[in-house]
C-alpha positions as CSV (number, residue, x, y, z in Angstrom):
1,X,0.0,0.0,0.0
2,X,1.4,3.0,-1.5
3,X,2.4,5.6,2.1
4,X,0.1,8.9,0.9
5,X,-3.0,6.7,1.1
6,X,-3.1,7.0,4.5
7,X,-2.9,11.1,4.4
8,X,-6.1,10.7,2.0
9,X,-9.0,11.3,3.2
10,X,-12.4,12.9,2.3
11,X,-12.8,16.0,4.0
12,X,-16.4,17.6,5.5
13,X,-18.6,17.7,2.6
14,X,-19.1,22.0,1.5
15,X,-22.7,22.9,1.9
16,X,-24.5,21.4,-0.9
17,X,-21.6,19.3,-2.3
18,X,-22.6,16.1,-3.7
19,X,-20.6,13.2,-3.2
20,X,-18.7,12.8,-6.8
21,X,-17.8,16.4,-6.1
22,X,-16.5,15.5,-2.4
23,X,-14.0,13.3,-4.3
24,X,-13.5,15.3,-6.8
25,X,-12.1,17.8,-4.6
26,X,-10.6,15.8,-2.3
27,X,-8.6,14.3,-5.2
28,X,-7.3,17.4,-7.2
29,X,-6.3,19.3,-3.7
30,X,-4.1,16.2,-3.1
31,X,-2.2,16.4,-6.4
32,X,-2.0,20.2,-6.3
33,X,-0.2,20.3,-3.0
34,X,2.0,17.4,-4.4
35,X,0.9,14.9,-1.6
36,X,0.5,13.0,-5.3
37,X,3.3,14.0,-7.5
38,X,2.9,14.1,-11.2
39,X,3.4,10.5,-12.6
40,X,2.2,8.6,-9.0
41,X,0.0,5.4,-10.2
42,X,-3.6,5.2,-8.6
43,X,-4.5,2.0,-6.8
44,X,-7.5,0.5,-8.7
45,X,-10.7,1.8,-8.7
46,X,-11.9,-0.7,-6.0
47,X,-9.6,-0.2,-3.8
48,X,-9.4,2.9,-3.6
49,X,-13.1,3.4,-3.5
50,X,-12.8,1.5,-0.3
51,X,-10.3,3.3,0.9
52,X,-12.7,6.5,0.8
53,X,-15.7,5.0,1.7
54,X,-17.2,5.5,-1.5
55,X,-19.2,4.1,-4.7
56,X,-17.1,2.3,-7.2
57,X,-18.9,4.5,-9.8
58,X,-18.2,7.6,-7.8
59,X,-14.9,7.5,-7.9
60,X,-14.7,6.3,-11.5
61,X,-17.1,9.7,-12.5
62,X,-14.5,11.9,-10.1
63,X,-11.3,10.4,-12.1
64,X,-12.9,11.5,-15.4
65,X,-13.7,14.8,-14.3
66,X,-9.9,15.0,-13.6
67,X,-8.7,13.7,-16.6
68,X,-11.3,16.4,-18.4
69,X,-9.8,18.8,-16.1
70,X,-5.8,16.8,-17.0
71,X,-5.0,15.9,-13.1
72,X,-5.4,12.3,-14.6
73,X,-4.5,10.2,-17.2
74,X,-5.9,6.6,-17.6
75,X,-3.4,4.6,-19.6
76,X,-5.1,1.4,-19.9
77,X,-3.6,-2.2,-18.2
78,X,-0.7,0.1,-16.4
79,X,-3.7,2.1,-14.3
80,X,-4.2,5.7,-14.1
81,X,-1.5,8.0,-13.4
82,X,-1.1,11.9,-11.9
83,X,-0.9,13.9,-14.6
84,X,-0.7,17.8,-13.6
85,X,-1.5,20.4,-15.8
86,X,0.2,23.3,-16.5
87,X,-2.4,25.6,-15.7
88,X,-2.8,24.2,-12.2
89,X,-0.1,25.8,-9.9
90,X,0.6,24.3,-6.0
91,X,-1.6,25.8,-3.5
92,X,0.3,28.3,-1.1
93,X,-2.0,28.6,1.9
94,X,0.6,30.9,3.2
95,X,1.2,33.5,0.7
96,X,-0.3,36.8,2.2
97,X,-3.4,38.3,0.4
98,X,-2.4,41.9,-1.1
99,X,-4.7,43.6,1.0
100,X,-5.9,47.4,0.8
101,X,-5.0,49.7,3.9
102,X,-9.0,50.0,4.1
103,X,-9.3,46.3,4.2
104,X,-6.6,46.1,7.0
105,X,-7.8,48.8,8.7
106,X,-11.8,47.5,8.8
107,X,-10.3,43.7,9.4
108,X,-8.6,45.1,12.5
109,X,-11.7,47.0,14.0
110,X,-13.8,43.3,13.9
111,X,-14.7,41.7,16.9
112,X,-14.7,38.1,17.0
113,X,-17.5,35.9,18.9
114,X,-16.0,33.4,20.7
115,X,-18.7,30.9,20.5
116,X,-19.3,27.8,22.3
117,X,-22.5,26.1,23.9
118,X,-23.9,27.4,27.5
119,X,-26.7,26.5,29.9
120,X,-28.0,30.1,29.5
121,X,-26.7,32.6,27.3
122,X,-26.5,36.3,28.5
123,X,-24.6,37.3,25.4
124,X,-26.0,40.6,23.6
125,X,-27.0,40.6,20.0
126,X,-29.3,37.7,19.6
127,X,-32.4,37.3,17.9
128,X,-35.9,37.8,19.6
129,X,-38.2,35.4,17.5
130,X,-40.7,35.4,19.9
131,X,-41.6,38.9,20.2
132,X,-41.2,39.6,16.0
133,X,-44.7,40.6,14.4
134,X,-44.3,37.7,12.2
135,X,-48.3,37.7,10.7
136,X,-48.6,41.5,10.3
137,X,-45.0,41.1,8.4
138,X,-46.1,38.3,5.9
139,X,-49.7,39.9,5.6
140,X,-47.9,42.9,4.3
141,X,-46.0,41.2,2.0
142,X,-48.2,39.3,0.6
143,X,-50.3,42.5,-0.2
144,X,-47.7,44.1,-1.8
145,X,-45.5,41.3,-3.5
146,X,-47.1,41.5,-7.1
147,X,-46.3,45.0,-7.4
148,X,-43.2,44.8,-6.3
149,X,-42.6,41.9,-9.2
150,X,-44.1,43.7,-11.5
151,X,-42.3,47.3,-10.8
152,X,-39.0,47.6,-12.8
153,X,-35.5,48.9,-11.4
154,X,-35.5,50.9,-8.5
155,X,-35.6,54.7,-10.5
156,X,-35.4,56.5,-6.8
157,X,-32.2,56.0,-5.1
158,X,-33.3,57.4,-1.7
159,X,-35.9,53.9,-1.7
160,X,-39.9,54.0,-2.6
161,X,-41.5,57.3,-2.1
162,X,-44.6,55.6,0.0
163,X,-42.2,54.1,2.0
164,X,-40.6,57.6,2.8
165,X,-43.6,59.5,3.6
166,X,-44.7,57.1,6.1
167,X,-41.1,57.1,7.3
168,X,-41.2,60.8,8.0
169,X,-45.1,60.8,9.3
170,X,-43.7,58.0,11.9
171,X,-41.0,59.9,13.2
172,X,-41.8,63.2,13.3
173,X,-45.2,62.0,15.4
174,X,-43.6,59.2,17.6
175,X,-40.0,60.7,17.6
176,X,-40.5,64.5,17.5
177,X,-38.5,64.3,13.9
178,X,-37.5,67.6,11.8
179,X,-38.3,65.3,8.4
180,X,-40.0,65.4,5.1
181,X,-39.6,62.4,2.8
182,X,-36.3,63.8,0.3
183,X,-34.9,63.8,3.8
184,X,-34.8,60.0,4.0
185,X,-32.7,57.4,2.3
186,X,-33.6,54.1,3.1
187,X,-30.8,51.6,3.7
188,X,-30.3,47.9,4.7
189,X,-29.5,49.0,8.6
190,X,-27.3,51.4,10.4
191,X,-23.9,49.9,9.3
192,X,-24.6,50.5,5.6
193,X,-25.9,54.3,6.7
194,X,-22.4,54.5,9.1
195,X,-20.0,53.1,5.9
196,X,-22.2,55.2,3.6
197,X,-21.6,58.6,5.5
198,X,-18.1,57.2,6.5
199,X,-17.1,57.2,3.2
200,X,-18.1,60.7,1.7
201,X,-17.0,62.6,4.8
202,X,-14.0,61.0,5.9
203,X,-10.5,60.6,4.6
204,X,-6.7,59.9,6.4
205,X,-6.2,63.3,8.8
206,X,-10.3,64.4,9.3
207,X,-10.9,63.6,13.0
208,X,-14.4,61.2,14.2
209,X,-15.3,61.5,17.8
210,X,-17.7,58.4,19.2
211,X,-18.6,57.9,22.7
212,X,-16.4,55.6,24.7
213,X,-17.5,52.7,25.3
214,X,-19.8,52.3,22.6
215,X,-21.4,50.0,19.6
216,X,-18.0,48.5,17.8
217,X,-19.5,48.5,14.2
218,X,-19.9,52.4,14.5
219,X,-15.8,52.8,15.4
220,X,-15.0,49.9,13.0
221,X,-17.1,51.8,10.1
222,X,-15.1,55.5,10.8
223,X,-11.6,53.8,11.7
224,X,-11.9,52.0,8.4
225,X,-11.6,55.4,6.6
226,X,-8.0,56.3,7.8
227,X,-9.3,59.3,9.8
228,X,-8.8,59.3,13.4
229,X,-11.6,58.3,15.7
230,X,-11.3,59.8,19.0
231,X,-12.9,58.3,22.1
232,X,-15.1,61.1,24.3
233,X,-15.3,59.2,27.4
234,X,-19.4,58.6,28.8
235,X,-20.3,58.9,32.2
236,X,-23.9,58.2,34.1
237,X,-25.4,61.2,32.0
238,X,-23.6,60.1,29.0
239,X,-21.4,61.4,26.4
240,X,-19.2,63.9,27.8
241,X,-19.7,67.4,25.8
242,X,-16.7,68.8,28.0
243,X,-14.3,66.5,26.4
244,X,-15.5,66.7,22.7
245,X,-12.1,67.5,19.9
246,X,-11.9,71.1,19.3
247,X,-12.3,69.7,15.6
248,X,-14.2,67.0,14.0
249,X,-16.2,65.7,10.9
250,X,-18.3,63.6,12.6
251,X,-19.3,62.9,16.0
252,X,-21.3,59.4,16.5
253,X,-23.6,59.0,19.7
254,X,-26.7,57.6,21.3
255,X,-28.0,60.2,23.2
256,X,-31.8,58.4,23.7
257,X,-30.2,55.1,25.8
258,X,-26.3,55.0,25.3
259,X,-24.4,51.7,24.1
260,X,-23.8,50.1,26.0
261,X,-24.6,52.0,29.6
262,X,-27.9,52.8,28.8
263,X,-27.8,56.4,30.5
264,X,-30.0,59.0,28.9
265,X,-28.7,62.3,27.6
266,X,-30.0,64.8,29.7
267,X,-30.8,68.6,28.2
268,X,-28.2,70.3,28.6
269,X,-25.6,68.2,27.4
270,X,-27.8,67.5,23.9
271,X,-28.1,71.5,24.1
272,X,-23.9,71.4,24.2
273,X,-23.5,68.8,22.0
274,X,-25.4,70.9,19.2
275,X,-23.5,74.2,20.5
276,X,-20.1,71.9,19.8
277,X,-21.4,70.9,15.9
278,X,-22.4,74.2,14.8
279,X,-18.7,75.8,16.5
280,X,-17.0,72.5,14.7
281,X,-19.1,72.1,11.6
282,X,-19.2,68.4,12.2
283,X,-21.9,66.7,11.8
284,X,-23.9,64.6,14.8
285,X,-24.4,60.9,13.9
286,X,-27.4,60.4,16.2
287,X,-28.2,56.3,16.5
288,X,-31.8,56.1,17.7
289,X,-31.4,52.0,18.8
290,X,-33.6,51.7,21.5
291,X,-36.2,54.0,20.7
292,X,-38.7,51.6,19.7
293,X,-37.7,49.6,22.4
294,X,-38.0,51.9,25.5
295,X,-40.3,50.0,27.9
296,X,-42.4,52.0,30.1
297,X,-42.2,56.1,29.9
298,X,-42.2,57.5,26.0
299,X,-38.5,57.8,25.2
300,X,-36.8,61.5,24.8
301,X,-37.4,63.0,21.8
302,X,-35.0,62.9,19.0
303,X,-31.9,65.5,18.8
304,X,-32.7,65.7,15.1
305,X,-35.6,67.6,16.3
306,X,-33.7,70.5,17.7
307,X,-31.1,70.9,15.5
308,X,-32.3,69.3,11.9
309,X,-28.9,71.2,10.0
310,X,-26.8,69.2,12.4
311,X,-28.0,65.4,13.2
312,X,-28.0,62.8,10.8
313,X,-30.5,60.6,12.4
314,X,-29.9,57.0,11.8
315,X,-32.6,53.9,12.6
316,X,-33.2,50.1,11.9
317,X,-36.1,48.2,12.7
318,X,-34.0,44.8,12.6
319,X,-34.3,44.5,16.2
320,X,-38.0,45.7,16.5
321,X,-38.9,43.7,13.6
322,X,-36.4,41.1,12.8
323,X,-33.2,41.0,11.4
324,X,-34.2,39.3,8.2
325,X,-36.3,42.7,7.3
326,X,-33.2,45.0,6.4
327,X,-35.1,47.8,6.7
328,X,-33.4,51.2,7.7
329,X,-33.0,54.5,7.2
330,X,-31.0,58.2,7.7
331,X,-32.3,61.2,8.0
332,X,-30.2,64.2,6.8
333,X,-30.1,67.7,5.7
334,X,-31.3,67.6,1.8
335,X,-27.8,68.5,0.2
336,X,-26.5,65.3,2.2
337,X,-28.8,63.3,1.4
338,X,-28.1,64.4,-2.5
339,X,-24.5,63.0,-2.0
340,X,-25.2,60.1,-0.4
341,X,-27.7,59.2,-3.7
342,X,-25.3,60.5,-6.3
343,X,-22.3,58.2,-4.6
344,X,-24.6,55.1,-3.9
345,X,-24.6,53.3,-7.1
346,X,-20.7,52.6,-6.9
347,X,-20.8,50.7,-3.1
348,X,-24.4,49.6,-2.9
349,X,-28.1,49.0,-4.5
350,X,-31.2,50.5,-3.1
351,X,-32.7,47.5,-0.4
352,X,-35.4,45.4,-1.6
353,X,-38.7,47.0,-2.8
354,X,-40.9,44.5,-1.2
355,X,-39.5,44.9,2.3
356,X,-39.8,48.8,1.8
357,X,-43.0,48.5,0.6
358,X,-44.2,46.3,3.5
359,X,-42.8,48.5,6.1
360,X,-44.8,51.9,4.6
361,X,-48.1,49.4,5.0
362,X,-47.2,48.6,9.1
363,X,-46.3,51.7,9.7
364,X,-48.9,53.1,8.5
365,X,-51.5,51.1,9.0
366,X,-51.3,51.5,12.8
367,X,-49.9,47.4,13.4
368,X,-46.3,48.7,13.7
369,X,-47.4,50.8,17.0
370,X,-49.4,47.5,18.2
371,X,-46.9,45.7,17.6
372,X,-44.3,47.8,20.4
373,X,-47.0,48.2,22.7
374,X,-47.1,44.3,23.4
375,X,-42.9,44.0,22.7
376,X,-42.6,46.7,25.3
377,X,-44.7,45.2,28.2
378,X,-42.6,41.8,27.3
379,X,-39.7,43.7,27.6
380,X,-40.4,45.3,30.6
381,X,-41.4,42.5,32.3
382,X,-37.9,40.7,31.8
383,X,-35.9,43.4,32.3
384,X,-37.7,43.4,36.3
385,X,-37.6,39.3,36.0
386,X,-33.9,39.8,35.9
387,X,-33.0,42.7,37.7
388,X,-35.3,40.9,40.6
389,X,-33.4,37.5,40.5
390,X,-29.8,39.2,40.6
391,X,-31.1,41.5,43.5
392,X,-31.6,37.9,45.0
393,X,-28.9,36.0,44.1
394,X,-26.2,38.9,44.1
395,X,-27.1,41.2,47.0
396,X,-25.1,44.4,46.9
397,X,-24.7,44.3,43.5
398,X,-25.6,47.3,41.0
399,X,-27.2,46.4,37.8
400,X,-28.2,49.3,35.6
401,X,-31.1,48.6,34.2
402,X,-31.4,50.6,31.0
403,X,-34.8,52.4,30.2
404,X,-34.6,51.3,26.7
405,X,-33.0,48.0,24.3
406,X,-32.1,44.6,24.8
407,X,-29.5,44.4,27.4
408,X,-28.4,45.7,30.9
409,X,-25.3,47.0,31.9
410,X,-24.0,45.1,35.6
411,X,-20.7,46.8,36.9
412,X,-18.3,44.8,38.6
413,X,-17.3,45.2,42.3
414,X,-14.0,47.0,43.2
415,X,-11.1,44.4,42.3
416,X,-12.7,42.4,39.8
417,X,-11.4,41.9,36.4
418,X,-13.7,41.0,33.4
419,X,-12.0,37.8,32.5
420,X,-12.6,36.7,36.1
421,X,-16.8,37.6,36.0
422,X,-16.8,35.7,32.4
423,X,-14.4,32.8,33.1
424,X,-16.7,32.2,36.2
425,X,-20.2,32.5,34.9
426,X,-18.4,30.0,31.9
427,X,-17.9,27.3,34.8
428,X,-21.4,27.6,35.6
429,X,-22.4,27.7,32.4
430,X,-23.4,30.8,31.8
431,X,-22.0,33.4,29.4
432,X,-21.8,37.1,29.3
433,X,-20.8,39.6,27.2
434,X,-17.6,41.8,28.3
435,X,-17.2,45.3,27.8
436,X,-13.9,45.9,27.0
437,X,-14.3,45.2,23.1
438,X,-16.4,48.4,23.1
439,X,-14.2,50.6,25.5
440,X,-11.1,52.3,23.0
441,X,-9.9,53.9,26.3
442,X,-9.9,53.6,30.3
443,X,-13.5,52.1,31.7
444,X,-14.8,50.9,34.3
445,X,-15.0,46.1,34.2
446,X,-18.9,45.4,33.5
447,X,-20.1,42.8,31.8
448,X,-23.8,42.7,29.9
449,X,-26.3,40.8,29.9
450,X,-28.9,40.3,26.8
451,X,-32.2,39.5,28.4
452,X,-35.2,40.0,25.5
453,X,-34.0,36.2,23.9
454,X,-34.6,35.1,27.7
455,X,-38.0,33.5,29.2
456,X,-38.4,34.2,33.2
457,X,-37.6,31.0,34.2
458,X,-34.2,31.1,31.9
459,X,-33.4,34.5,33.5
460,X,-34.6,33.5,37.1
461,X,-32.0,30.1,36.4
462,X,-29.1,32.4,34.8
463,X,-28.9,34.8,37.7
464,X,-28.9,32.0,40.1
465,X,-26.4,30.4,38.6
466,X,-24.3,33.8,38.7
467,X,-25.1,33.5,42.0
468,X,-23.0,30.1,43.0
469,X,-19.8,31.5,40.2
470,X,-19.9,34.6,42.1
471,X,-20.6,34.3,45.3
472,X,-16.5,35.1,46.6
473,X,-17.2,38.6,45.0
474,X,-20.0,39.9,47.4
475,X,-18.8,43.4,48.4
């Protein structure tokens, strides 16, 4: 038995691979990174069928693809024999990949989930099937699906005007808006609006201030760029206006419920923070996240409202709808907007007609505000679930429970590291989300916990078991 047959073996089949392509495969990567030189003699087809755990036929189908292909030759009584082509150079896994500065920049601000399987899973950013509008979603589609078939290409590069004008009549009455409908340009969610406006205002030198700690794709989308992104450091008021550059392009916040602290902006720091813009001539990148998602009180009106020249307002209704809907928006002055329209034909494609068309009907057939009022008493009622059972289970502990979103925000006592909480709750099997990813400068360890995903008795069960992996840390 010839010694390489032992190094071959058929690898995990590729999604959707049949099993004469498995072979296939498995067969020309062998001879391409020479683990078959060029004139090595096959075993016979039976045997080495067996050897792979395959069909005689199969393999006699893969060995004709690579003769088509000339990996192969068959030469009759003396067997079949490697035979590699010219045009078929040896793999080199190593060789680096001539990457842009862009491209190493943007790889560099991606944070990496570090997976695994848990009893009950805290981590932020997961799905909330449960509380998605899932019949008033399909009922809209359905209405509108022929005539989104039958429309032709998207002539409107801010997205369908219906769509806009029910955009603007939702937030200007829910959100206390500044908007008409050629202020809107509808996007697949707030990363495409932050690389959009990323693009056409900065450049290597122009300055971006974002909050510190805050949402990692916003940093990761400006830092991309090459211009410098400055951290303003956040207290339990927020953003700090006090410690804003002298100079920047853009300034990217979440004044409503800031990510990931959840403290509200109070009035005179939004009043400072549009003082600072107009001084700077940068332009307020104002994420309205949670909005939709405040639980009891009617959340703080938009800062768009006050100073419409100024804010770019940004929203998504991925986490209010569901994720698969792609449905968001900005909100600029008109001569932005006019830019961002004129530029978006060479990065990107208007979203999907149907899902625009669909969201105009929910909004503005009343279901979309139906719809939050049931989300938000489920919300609520979590968020006191949990805050309850770590009141319990971790007395002397300070969660801060966030008026609005998905998550809250638990500081650790004096001492404790973050890799200590997580490695911890991991023994008990319970993971967290740390904070450090989203903090460029000094903070304070927390940790977060996602909560929405969560039933009461999961959430009772997960602060228990924080409970026994913490229970050396009690101040």
């Amino acid at each position: 038995m010839p010694g390489w047959l032992d190094a071959l073996t058929l690898p995990p089949a590729q999604p959707g691979e049949t099993r004469h392509g498995q072979v296939t495969r498995t067969l020309r990567g062998a001879i391409t990174r020479g683990l078959l030189p060029e004139g090595t003699r096959l075993p016979g087809h039976r045997r080495l069928a067996e050897h792979l755990g395959v069909a005689r036929n199969t393999l006699v189908d893969a060995l004709a693809q690579l003769e088509l292909e000339g990996y192969v030759q068959a030469q009759g009584r003396s067997g079949t024999r490697v035979s590699v082509p010219a045009h078929a150079p040896p793999e080199s896994p190593t060789a680096a990949l001539p990457l842009s500065a862009w491209a190493q920049r943007a790889l560099a601000g991606q944070i990496e989930d570090a997976g695994g399987e848990y009893l009950v899973d805290f981590r932020v950013g997961q799905p909330v099937p449960d509380l998605y509008p899932e019949a008033a979603w399909t009922q809209a589609l359905a209405r509108h699906a022929a005539q989104a078939l039958r429309a032709g290409p998207p002539d409107d590069p801010l997205g369908p005007l219906e769509t806009r004008r029910a955009l603007a009549a939702h937030l200007n009455a829910e959100r206390g808006a500044q908007v008409t409908p050629d202020m809107i340009l509808l996007t697949g969610g707030t990363q495409g609006a932050l690389d959009a406006l990323a693009r056409v205002f900065l450049e290597p030198g122009r300055v971006a201030a974002v909050e510190d700690p805050t949402y990692p794709g916003a940093r990761a989308a400006l830092a991309a760029t090459g211009a410098q992104v400055q951290p303003v450091p956040v207290d339990d008021r927020g953003v700090r206006p006090d410690l804003l550059p002298a100079q920047a392009t853009l300034l990217y916040v979440t004044p409503g419920c800031q990510y990931p602290t959840g403290a509200a902006l109070p009035a005179t720091r939004r009043q400072a923070l549009i003082t600072w813009a107009r001084g700077s001539g940068a332009f307020i990148l104002e994420d309205d996240y949670a909005a939709d998602l405040y639980h009891a009180a009617r959340p703080p009106a938009v800062l768009q409202g006050v100073a419409p020249d100024r804010v770019i307002l940004l929203g998504s209704f991925s986490k209010s709808l569901a994720p698969v809907t792609r449905s968001g928006f900005l909100a600029a002055p008109p001569d932005v907007v006019r830019v961002l329209a004129a530029t978006r034909p060479l990065t990107d494609r208007v979203p999907g007609r149907l899902d625009a068309l669909a969201l105009a009907d929910v909004l503005g057939s009343g279901a979309y505000s139906r719809h939050l009022r049931r989300v938000r008493a489920t919300l609520t009622h979590r968020r006191d679930v949990l805050v309850q059972a770590l009141a319990e289970h971790l007395p002397g502990w300070t969660p801060h429970p966030a008026p609005g979103g998905l998550h809250l925000y638990l500081p650790l006592p004096t001492g404790w590291t973050e890799p200590r909480a997580l490695n911890g709750a991991a023994r008990q099997g319970v993971a967290l989300s740390p904070v450090a990813p989203l903090a460029q400068g000094p903070h304070a360890p927390a940790v977060l916990l996602g909560y929405a995903h969560l039933n009461p008795e999961q959430l009772r069960g997960g602060a228990a078991r924080l409970g026994r992996a913490w229970q050396d840390g009690r101040p």
